[in-house]
MIDO-809658 format. One record per residue (C-alpha): x, y, z; residue number from 1; residue in three letters. Coordinates in steps of 0.05 Angstrom, whole numbers, plus 5000, padded with zeros to 4 digits. Layout:
% residues N
REC     X     Y     Z  resi  resn
REC     X     Y     Z   NUM   ALA
...
//
This chain:
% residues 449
REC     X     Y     Z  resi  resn
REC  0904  2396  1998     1   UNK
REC  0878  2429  2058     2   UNK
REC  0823  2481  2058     3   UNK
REC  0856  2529  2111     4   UNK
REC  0886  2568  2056     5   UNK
REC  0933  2566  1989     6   UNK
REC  0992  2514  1995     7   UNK
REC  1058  2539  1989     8   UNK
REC  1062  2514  1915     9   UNK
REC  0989  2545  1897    10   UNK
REC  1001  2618  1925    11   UNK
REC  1079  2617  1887    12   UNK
REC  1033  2599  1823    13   UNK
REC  0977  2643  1833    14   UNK
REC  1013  2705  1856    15   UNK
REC  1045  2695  1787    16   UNK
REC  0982  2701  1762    17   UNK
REC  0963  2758  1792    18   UNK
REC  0991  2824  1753    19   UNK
REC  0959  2788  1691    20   UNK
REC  0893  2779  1733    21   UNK
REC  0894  2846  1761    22   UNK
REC  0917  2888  1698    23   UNK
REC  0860  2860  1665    24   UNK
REC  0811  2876  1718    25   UNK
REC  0828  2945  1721    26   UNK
REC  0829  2949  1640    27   UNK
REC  0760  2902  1629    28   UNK
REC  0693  2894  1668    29   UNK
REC  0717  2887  1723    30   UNK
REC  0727  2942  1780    31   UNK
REC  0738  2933  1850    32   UNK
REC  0698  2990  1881    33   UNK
REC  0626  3014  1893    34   UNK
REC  0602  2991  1829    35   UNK
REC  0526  2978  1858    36   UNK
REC  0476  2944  1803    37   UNK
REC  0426  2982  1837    38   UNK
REC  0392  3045  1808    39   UNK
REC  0375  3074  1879    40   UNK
REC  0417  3134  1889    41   UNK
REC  0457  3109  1955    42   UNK
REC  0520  3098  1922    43   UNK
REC  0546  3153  1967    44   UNK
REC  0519  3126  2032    45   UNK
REC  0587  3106  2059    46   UNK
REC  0542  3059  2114    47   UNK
REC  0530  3007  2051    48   UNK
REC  0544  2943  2065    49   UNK
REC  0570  2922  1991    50   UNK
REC  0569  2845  1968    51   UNK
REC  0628  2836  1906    52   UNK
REC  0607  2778  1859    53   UNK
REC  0646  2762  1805    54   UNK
REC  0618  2735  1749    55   UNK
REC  0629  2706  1673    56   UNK
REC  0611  2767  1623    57   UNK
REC  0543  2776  1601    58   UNK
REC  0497  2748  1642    59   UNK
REC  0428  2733  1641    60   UNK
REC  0363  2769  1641    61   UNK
REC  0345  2753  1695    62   UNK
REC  0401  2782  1741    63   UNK
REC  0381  2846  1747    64   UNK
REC  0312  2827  1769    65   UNK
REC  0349  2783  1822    66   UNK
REC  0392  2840  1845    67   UNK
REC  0333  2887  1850    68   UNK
REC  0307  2838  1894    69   UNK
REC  0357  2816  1939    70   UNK
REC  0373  2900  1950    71   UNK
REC  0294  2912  1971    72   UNK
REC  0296  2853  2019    73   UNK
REC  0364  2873  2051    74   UNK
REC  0362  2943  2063    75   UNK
REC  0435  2979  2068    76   UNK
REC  0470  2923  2019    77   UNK
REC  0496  2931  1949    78   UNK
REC  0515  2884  1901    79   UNK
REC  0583  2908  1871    80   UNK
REC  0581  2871  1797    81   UNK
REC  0647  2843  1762    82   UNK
REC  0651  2813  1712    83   UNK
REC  0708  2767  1674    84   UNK
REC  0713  2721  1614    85   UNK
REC  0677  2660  1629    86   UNK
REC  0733  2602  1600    87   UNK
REC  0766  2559  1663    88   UNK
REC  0840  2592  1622    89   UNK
REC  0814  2664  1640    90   UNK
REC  0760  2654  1691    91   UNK
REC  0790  2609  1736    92   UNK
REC  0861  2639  1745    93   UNK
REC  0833  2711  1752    94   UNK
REC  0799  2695  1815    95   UNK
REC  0853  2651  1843    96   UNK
REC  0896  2708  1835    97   UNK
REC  0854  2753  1875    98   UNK
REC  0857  2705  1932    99   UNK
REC  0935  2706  1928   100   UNK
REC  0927  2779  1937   101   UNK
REC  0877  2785  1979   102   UNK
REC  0831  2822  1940   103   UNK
REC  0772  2773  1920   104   UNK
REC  0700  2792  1931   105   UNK
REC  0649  2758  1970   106   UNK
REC  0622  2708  1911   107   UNK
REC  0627  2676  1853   108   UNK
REC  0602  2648  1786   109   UNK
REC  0623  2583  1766   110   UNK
REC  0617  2521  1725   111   UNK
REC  0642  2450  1725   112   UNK
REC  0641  2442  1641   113   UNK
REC  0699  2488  1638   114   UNK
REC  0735  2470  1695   115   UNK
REC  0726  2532  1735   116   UNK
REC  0689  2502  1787   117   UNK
REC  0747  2447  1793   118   UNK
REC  0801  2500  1788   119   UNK
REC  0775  2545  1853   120   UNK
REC  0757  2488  1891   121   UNK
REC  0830  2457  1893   122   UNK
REC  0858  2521  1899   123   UNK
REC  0818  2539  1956   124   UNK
REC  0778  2598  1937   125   UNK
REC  0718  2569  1960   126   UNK
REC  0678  2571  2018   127   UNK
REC  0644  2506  2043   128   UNK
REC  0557  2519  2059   129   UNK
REC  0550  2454  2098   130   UNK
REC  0548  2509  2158   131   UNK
REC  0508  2560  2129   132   UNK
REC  0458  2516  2100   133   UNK
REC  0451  2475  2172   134   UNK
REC  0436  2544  2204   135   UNK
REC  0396  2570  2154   136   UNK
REC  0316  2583  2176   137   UNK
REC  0283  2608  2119   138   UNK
REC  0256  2539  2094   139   UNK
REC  0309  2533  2040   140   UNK
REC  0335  2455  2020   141   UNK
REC  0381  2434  1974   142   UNK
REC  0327  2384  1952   143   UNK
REC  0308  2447  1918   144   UNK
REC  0352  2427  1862   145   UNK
REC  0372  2366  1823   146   UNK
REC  0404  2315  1870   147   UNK
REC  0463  2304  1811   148   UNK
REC  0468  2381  1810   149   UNK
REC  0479  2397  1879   150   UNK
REC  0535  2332  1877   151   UNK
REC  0575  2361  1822   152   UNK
REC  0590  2425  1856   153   UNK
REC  0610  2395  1919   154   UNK
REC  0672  2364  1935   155   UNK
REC  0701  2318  1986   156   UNK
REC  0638  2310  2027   157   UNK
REC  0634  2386  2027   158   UNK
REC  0572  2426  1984   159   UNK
REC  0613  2484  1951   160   UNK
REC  0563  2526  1907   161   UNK
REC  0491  2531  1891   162   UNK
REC  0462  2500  1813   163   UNK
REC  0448  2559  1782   164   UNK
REC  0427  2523  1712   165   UNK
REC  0438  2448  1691   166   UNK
REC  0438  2412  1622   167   UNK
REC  0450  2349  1585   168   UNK
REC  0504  2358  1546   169   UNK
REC  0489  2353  1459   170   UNK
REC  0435  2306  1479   171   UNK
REC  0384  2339  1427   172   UNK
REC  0377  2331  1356   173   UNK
REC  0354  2394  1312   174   UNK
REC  0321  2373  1247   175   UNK
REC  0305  2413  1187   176   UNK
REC  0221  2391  1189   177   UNK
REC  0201  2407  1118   178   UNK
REC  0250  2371  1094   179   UNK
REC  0233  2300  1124   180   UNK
REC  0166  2313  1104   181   UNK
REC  0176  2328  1044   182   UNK
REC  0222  2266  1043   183   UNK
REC  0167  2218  1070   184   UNK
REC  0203  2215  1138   185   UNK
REC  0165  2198  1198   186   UNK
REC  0176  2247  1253   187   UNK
REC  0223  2208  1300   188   UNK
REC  0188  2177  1378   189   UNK
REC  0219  2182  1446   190   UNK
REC  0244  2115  1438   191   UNK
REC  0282  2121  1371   192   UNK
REC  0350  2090  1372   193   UNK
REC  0417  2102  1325   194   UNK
REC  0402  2051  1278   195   UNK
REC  0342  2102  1265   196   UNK
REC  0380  2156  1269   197   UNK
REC  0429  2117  1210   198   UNK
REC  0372  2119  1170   199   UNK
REC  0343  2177  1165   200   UNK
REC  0414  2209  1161   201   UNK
REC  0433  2171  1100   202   UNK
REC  0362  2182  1076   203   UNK
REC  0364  2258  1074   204   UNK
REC  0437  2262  1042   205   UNK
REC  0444  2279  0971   206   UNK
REC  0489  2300  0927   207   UNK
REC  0491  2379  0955   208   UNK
REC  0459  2362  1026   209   UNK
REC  0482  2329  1083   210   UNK
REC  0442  2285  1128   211   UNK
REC  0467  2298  1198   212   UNK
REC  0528  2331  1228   213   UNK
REC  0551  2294  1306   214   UNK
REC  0572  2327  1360   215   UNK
REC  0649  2314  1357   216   UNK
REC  0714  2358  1400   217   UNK
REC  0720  2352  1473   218   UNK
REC  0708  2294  1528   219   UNK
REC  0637  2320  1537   220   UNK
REC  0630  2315  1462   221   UNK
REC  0662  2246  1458   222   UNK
REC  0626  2220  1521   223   UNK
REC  0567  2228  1485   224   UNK
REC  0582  2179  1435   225   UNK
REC  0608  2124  1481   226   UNK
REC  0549  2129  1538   227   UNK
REC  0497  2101  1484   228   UNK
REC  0547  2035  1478   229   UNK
REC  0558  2025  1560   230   UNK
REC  0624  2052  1555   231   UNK
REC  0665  2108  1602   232   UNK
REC  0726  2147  1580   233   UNK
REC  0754  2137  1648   234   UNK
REC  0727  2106  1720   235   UNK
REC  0681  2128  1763   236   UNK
REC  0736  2146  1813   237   UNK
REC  0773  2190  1753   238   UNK
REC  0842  2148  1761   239   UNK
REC  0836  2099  1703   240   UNK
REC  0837  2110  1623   241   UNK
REC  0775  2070  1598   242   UNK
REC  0790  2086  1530   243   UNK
REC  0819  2019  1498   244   UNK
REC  0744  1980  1525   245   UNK
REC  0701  1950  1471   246   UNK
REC  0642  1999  1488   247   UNK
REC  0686  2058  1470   248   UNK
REC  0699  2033  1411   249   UNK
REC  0631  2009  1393   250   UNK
REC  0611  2090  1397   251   UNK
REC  0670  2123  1364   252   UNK
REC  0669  2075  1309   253   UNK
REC  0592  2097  1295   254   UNK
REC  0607  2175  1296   255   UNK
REC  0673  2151  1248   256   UNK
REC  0632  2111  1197   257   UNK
REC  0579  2178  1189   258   UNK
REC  0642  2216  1159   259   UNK
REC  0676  2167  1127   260   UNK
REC  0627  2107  1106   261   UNK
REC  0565  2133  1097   262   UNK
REC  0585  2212  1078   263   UNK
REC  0528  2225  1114   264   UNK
REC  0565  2280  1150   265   UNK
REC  0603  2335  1130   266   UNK
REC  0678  2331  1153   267   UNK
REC  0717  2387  1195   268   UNK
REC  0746  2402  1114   269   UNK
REC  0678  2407  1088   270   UNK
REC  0654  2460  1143   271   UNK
REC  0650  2531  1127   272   UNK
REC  0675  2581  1176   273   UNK
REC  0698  2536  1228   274   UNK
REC  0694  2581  1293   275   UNK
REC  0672  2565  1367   276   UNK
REC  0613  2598  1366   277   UNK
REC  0583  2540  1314   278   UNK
REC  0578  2585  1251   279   UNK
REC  0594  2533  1203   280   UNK
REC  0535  2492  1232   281   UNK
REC  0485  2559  1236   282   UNK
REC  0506  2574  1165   283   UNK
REC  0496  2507  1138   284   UNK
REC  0427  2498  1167   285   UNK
REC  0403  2553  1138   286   UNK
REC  0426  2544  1070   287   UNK
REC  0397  2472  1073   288   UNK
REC  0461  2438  1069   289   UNK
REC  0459  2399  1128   290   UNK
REC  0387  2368  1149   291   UNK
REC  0402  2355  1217   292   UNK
REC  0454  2367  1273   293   UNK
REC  0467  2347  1344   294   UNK
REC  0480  2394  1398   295   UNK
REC  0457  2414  1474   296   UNK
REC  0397  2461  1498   297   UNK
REC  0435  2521  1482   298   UNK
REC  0427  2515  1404   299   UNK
REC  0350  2530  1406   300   UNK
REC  0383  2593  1391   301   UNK
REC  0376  2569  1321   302   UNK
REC  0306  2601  1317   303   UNK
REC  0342  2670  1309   304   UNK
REC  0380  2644  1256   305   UNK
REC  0322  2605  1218   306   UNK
REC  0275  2651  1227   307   UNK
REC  0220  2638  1179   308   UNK
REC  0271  2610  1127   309   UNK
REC  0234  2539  1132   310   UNK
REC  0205  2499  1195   311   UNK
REC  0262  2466  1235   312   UNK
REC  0245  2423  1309   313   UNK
REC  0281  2388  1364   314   UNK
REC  0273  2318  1404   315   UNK
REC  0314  2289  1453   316   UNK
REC  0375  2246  1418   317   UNK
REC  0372  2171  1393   318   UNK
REC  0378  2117  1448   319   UNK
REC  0442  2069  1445   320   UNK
REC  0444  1991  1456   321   UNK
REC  0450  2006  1518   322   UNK
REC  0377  2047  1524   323   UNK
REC  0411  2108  1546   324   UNK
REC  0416  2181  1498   325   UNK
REC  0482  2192  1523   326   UNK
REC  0475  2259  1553   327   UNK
REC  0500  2280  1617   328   UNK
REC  0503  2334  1672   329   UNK
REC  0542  2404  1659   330   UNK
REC  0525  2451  1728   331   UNK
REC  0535  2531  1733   332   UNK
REC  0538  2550  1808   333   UNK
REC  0549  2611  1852   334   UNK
REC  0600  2598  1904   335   UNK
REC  0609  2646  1962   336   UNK
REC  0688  2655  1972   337   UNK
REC  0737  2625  2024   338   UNK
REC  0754  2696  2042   339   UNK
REC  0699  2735  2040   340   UNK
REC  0676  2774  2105   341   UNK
REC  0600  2773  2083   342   UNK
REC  0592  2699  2081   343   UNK
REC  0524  2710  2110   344   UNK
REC  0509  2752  2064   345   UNK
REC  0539  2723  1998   346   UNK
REC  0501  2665  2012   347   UNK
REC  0437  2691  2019   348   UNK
REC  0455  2723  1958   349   UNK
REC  0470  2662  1915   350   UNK
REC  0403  2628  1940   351   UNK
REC  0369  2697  1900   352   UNK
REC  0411  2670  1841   353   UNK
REC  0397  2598  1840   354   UNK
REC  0316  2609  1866   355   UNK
REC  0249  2589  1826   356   UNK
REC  0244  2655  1799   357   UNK
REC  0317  2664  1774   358   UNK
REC  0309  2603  1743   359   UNK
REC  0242  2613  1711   360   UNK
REC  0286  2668  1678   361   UNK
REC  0345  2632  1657   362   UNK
REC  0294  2577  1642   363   UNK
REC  0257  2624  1588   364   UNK
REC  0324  2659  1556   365   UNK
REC  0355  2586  1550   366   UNK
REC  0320  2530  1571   367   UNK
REC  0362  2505  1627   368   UNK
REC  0354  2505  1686   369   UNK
REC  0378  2466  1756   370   UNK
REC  0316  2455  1789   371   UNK
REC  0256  2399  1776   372   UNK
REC  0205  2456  1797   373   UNK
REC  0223  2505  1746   374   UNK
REC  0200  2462  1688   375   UNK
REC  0135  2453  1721   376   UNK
REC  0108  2528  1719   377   UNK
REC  0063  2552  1657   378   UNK
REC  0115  2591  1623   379   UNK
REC  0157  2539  1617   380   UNK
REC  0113  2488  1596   381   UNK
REC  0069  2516  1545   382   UNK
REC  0134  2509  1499   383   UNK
REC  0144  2437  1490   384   UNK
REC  0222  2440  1478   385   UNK
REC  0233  2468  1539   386   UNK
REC  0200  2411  1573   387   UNK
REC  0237  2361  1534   388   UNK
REC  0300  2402  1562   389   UNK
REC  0280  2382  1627   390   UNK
REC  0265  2309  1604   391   UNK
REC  0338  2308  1588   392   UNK
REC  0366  2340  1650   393   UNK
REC  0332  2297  1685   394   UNK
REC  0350  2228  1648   395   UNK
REC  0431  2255  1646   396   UNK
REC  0482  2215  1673   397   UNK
REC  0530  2244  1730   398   UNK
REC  0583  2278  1721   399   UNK
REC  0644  2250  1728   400   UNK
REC  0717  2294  1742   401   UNK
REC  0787  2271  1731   402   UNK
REC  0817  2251  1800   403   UNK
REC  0868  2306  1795   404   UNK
REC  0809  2356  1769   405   UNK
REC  0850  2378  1722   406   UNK
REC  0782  2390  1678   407   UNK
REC  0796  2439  1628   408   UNK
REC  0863  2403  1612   409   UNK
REC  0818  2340  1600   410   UNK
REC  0758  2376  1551   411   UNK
REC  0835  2394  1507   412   UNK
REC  0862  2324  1519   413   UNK
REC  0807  2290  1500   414   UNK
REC  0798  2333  1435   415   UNK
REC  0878  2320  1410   416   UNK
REC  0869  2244  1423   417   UNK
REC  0813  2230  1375   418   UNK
REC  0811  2301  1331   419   UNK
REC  0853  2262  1287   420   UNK
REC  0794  2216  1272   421   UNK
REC  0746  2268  1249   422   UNK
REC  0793  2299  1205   423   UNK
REC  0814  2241  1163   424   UNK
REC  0882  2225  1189   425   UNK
REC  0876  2168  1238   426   UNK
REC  0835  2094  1232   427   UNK
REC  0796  2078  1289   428   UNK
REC  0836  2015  1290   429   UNK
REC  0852  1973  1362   430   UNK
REC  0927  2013  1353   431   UNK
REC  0892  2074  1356   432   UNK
REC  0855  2061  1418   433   UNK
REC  0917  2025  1457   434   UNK
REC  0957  2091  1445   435   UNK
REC  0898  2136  1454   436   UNK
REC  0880  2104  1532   437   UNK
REC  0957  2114  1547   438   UNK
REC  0953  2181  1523   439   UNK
REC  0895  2199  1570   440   UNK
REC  0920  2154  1627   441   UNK
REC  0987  2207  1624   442   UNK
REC  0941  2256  1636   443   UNK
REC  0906  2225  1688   444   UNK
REC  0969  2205  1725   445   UNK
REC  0988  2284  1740   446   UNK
REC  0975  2311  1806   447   UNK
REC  0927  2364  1826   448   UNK
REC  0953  2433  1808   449   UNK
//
């Protein structure tokens, strides 16, 4: 698809899109208009030279700081703040639409998890930096950032945001501590593998208490699993179902027999209040019901649930046979737009938003974080998780789109192929796997959108 501007088919689908996209901006967050982030009292100074970004809702911390700066350093600009739901099913779309109507701002959060990042880059709402960051003076690389980073947001030879934060995805394993003590358990080494993992699983489950609770859902979920074993769900090109390969199998047969062989983990039927947002997991933790759980960076969260309840830690996940965790790369970026008229601008912007001290912050509210240096300053390392966070990051394998990037419609495809496992009403037989790889290689045949 060319970058020039929307195809014929794209603007017919977005423009579609756009009285949902722009009813909800005007009824949510979001406002186009002189909506400054800054405190300074120049909202009326017409001469303002204002800078839209568009962003997921929430935010971190650390924003405002970053705006505050940016402001001081570049007198007579404003940073106009809106915000949208962060999903690729929300996020994505609303922004397309505002490029089908010509009303997008001048940047742009993103992420290539959900599929956002893969949703404006094919519908042209971005703005290559190759240019910008050739010209650019001020000492700023991209070797700033993790090399893997800076690849996943660029596409066809072309760099297309800046890695605001980076993770391995459910790489970490959270561990109820007084209770493998009290259990005689030796506190796990870097080098532990799954058969250790097996063990202590089993070891710690009981007639009211589970051992461990996998990851399970999505493809990030399930490539989790088969990375330990060698194996990919699909090519490194994104054009081939890898599904039906031994390796595959190998690692979804090993999350199958925790549920169903060992009942060392609690089934999707034995969770209470299934939810998103992990409260089944939170709850069970807490009431001692589950010993141990794998999930990503973001669950250190748990503290505020724990709380001085009983000691709990974290390490890095068991290796596989194939000496690898199985975690890999998830980016957030900022992304100046295709249309925007203060490229200049919006770019210098997005390097505030991705810089050391921006991620320092994001780095202390969440542990992640897209650059090597940031897990190297004294705030970051005087708390050891956060440096095994970067450990991780740093192992994780690349990430890997579908050819069409059709990436949110994958993370769902992935989940209806083998959700069916988890819950008790499929065998991970060889017949399961044969019509599982067609089923994803349907998906993978479909065109670009």
């Amino acid at each position: 698809m060319s970058r020039n501007g929307l195809s014929r088919r794209a603007f017919l689908k977005t423009t579609a899109l756009s009285t949902l996209g722009l009813t909800l901006a005007a009824c949510a967050a979001p406002q186009i208009g002189p909506q400054s982030a800054s405190s300074g009292g120049e909202t009326a100074d017409q001469a303002a030279t204002e800078v839209r970004w568009h962003h997921r809702l929430g935010g971190w911390q650390v924003y405002a700081e970053r705006i505050a700066a940016f402001e001081e350093a570049h007198p007579g600009t404003k940073i106009v703040v809106e915000e949208f739901p962060a999903g690729s099913a929300e996020y994505g779309p609303k922004i397309v639409s505002l490029v089908a109507s010509g009303l997008i701002g001048d940047a742009t959060w993103l992420a290539i998890g959900s599929g956002s990042f893969q949703f404006l880059a094919q519908n042209n709402a971005l703005a290559p930096l190759d240019d910008l960051i050739s010209a650019d003076n001020t000492g700023f690389t991209l070797d700033e950032y993790y090399p893997r980073a800076v690849e996943a947001l660029s596409l066809d030879g072309s760099v297309l945001a800046l890695p605001e934060l980076a993770h391995a995805t459910h790489d970490c394993f959270f561990f109820n501590r007084d209770l493998l003590e009290a259990e005689g358990i030796e506190i796990p080494g870097q080098d532990w593998t799954l058969n250790d993992l097996l063990d202590i699983a089993v070891s710690l489950t009981t007639d009211d208490r589970f051992g461990y609770l996998p990851a399970t859902g999505d493809y990030d979920a399930t490539r989790i699993h088969t990375l330990p074993y060698g194996g990919e769900l699909l090519s490194e090109d994104g054009t081939t179902s890898l599904i039906d390969s031994d390796s595959v199998k190998e690692g979804v047969r090993w999350v199958h027999s925790l549920f169903y062989d060992t009942n060392a983990a609690p089934t999707p039927q034995q969770m209470p209040q299934q939810s998103a947002g992990g409260g089944g997991l939170q709850q069970m933790f807490l009431a001692q019901t589950l010993a141990s759980f794998q999930s990503g960076g973001w669950n250190l969260s748990i503290k505020n649930v724990v709380e001085d309840a009983f000691a709990w830690d974290m390490i890095l996940m068991a290796k596989g046979p194939a000496g690898v965790r199985g975690g890999h790369l998830n980016v957030d970026g900022e992304a100046v737009t295709a249309q925007s008229e203060n490229k200049d601008l919006a770019y210098e912007f997005c390097k505030y938003l991705t810089d050391f001290e921006a991620g320092v912050g994001i780095g202390l509210e969440i542990g992640l974080a897209a650059r090597p240096d940031v897990y190297e300053d004294p705030r970051i390392t005087e708390n050891p998780h956060l440096v095994l966070l970067g450990q991780s990051t740093a192992e994780a394998a690349a990430h890997i789109n579908p050819a069409n990037l059709r990436k949110q419609e994958m993370q769902t495809t992935v989940r209806a192929i083998f959700d069916p496992l988890w819950v008790g009403d499929a065998q991970p037989d060889d017949a399961f796997f044969e019509q599982a790889s067609q089923t994803f290689q349907e998906f993978l045949d479909k065109p670009r959108e």
